[in-house]
C-alpha positions as CSV (number, residue, x, y, z in Angstrom):
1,X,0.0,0.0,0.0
2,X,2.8,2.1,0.4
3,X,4.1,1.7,-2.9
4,X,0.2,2.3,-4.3
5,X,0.4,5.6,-2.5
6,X,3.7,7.3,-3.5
7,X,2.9,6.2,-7.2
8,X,-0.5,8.1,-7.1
9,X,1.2,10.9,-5.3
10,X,3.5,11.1,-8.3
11,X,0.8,10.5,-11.0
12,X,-0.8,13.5,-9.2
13,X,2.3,15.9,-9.2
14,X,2.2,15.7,-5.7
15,X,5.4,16.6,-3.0
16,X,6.7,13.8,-2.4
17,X,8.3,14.5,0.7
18,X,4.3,14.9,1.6
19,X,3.7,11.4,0.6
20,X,7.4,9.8,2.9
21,X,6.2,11.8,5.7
22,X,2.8,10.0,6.6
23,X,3.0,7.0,4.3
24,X,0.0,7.8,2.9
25,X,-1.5,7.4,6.7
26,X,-3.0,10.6,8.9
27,X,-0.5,11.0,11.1
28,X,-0.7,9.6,15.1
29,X,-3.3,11.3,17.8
30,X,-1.7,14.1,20.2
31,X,-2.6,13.2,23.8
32,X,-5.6,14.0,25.5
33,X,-5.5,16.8,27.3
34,X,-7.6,19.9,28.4
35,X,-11.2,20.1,29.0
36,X,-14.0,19.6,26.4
37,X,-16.1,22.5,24.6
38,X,-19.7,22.3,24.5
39,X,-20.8,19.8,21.8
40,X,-24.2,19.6,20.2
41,X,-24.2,16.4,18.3
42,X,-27.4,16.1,16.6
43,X,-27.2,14.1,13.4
44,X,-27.5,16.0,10.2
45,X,-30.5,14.0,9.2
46,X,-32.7,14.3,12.1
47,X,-36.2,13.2,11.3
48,X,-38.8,15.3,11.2
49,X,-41.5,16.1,13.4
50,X,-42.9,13.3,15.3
51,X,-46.3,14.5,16.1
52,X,-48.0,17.8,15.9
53,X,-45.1,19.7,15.9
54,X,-44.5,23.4,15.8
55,X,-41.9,22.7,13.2
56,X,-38.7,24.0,14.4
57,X,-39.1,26.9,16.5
58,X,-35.6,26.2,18.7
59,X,-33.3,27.9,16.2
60,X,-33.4,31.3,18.0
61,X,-32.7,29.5,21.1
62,X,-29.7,27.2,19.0
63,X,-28.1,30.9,18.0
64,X,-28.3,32.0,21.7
65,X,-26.5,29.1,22.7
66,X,-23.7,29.3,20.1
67,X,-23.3,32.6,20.7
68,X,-22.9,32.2,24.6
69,X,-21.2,28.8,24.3
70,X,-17.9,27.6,23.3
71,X,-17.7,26.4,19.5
72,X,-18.3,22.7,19.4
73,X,-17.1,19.9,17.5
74,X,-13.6,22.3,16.7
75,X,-10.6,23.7,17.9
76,X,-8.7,22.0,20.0
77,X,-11.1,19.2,21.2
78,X,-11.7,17.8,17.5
79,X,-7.6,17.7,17.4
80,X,-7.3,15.5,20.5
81,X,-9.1,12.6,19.7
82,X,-10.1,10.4,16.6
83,X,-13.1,10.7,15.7
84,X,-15.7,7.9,16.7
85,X,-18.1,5.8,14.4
86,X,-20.2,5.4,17.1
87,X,-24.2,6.5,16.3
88,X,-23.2,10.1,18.0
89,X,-19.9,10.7,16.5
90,X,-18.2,11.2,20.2
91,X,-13.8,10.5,19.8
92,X,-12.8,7.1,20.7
93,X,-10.7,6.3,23.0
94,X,-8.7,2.7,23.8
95,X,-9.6,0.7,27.0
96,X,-8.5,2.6,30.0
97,X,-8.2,5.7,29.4
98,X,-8.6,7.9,31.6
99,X,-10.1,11.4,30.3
100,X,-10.1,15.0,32.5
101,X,-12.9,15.7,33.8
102,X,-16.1,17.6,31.3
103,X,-15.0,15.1,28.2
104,X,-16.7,12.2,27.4
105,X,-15.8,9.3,25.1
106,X,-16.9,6.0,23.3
107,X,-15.0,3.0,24.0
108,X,-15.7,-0.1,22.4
109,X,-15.1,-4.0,22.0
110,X,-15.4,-4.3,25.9
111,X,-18.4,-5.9,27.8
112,X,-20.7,-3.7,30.4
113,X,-19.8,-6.2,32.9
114,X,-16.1,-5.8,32.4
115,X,-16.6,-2.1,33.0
116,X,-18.2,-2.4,36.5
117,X,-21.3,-2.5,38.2
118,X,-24.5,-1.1,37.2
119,X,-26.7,1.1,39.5
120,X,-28.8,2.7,37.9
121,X,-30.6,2.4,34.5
122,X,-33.0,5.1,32.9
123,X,-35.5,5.7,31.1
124,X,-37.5,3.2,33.2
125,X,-40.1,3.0,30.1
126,X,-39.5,3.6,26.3
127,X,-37.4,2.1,23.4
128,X,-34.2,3.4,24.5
129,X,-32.1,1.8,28.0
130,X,-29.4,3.5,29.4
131,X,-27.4,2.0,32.0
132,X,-24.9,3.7,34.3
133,X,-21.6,1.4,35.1
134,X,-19.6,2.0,38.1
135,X,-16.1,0.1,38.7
136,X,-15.9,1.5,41.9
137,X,-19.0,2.1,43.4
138,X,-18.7,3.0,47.2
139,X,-15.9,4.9,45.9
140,X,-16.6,9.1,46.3
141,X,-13.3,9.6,44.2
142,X,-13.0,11.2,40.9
143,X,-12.9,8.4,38.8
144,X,-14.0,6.7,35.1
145,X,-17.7,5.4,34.9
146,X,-19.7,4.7,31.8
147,X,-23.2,4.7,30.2
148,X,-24.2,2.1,28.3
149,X,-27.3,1.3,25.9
150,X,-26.4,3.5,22.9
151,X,-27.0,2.4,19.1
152,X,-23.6,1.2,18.2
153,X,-23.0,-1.1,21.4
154,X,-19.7,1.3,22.3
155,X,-19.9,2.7,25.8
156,X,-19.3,6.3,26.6
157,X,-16.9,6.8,29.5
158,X,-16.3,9.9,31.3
159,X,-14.6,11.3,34.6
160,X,-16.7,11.7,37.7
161,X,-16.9,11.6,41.4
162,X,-21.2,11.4,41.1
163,X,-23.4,10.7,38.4
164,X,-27.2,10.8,38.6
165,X,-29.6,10.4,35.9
166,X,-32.6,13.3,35.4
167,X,-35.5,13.5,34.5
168,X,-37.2,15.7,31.6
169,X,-39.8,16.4,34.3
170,X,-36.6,17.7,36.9
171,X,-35.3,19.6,34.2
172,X,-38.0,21.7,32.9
173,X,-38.6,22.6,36.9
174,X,-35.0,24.1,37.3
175,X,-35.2,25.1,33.8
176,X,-38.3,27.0,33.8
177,X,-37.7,28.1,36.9
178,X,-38.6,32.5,37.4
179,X,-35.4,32.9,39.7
180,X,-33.5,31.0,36.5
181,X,-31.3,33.2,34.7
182,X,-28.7,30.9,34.0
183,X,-28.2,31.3,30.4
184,X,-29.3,28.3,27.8
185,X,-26.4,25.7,26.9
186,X,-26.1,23.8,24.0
187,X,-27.7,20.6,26.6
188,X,-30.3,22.9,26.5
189,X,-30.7,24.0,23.7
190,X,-30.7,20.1,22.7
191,X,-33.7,19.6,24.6
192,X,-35.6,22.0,23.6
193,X,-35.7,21.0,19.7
194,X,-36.2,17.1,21.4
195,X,-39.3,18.4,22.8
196,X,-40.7,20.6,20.6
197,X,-40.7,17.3,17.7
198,X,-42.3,14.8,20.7
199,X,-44.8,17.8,22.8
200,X,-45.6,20.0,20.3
201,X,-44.8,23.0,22.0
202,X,-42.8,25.7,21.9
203,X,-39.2,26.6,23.3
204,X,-39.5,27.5,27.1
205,X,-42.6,25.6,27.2
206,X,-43.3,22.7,29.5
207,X,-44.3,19.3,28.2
208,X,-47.8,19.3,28.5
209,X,-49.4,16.3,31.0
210,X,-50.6,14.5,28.6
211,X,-47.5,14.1,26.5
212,X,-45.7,14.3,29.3
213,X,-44.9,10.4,29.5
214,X,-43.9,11.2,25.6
215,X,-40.6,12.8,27.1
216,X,-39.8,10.9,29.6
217,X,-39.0,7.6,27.6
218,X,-37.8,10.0,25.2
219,X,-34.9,11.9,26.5
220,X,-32.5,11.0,29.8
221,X,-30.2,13.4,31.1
222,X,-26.9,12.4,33.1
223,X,-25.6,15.0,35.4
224,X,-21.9,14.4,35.9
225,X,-20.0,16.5,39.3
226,X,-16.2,16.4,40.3
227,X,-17.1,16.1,43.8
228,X,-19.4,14.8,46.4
229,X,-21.2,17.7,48.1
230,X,-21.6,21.3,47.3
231,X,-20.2,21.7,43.2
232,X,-20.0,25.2,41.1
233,X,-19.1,23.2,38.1
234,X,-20.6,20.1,36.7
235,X,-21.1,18.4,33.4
236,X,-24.1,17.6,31.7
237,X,-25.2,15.0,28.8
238,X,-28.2,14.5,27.0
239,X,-29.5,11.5,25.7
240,X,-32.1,9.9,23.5
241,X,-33.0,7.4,21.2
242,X,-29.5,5.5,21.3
243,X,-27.6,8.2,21.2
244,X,-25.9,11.8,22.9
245,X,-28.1,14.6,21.4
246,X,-25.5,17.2,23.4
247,X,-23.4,17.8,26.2
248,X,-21.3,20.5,27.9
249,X,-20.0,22.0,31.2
250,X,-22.5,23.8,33.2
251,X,-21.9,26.3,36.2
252,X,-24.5,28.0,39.0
């Protein structure tokens, strides 16, 4: 193959110092390092409404987020890692890995039960079954645990000392909340498009009741804090339907 590729790099005029310098290969990964940017990871393709929907009224709400939000899916975060073929696109990383904290990762070819423990799984209804796997659980050290239950049977790891799964129900509380001024993130942001295909409603607008078990199976969130106890700083996922819609760091 090496042969094949400096012969098209000549055919093609090519340097072909270019050509000896990778061997027709991408060159090897940097190390990971730093902390991850927000990253909204909706497909391209996302299907359309799934019931009386408002059509897409997030997008103001998509623009307030990118413009008070780091830029996802560039920079330096897409130059640490390679990128994933999992159903989300997230990096992949090998076995053991051990990320900073606010990045998140697939890893794949390993079994759930190699990983850890589970305890906890969400939604407790619907199509989609995420499971949260601890290797340590009566640890309260910062440490990797996993989600499992997405589309392409990889599972996403990140660094933690508590993770809890939410509720839509939770989150629209806080969210919606009068005292809330917090401004939207791209988790946010996420949710609101998710919610406006499955309620019907628009952005800043609770599910209403009786859709409201529409939601639930529909979207999970996991909530992600460096510490036990009192935290200024944690990081936030979104999930649904197999897959991270979005996820980002998130302060009070």
């Amino acid at each position: 193959m090496r042969f094949l590729s400096l012969a098209l790099c000549a055919l093609l005029i090519l340097p072909l110092a270019a050509c000896q310098s990778t061997g027709g290969r991408a060159p090897d990964d940097p190390p990971i390092v730093g902390l991850a940017e927000a990253q909204t990871l909706e497909g391209e393709g996302d299907e359309g409404p799934l019931d009386g929907s408002v059509g897409d009224p997030a997008d103001a709400l998509e623009e307030q987020a990118a413009l008070s939000a780091p830029t996802g899916g560039g920079g330096l975060f897409a130059a640490l890692f390679r990128r994933g073929g999992g159903s989300d696109d997230t990096p992949e990383v090998e076995p053991g890995t051990t990320l900073p904290f606010g990045q998140v990762a697939e890893v794949c070819g390993v079994s759930a039960r190699s990983l850890g423990t589970e305890v906890d799984a969400a939604p407790k209804e619907g199509r989609a079954r995420f499971a949260l796997i601890d290797p340590a659980p009566q640890s309260t050290a910062l440490r990797t645990q996993y989600v499992t239950g997405f589309s392409d049977r990889c599972a996403r790891q990140f660094t933690g000392a508590l993770v809890l799964f939410g509720s839509p129900d939770v989150h629209e509380t806080n969210r919606y909340a009068p005292g809330n001024r917090r401004a939207y993130t791209a988790t946010d942001t996420a949710y609101e498009k998710l919610k406006s295909r499955v309620c019907g409603v628009k952005p800043q607008t609770p599910c209403p009741a009786d859709r409201a078990d529409r939601i639930q199976k529909a979207a999970v969130f996991v909530t992600v804090y460096p510490q036990f106890g009192t935290s200024n700083e944690w990081f936030e996922l979104l999930l649904s339907d197999g897959r991270i819609l979005a996820y980002d760091m998130t302060g009070s």
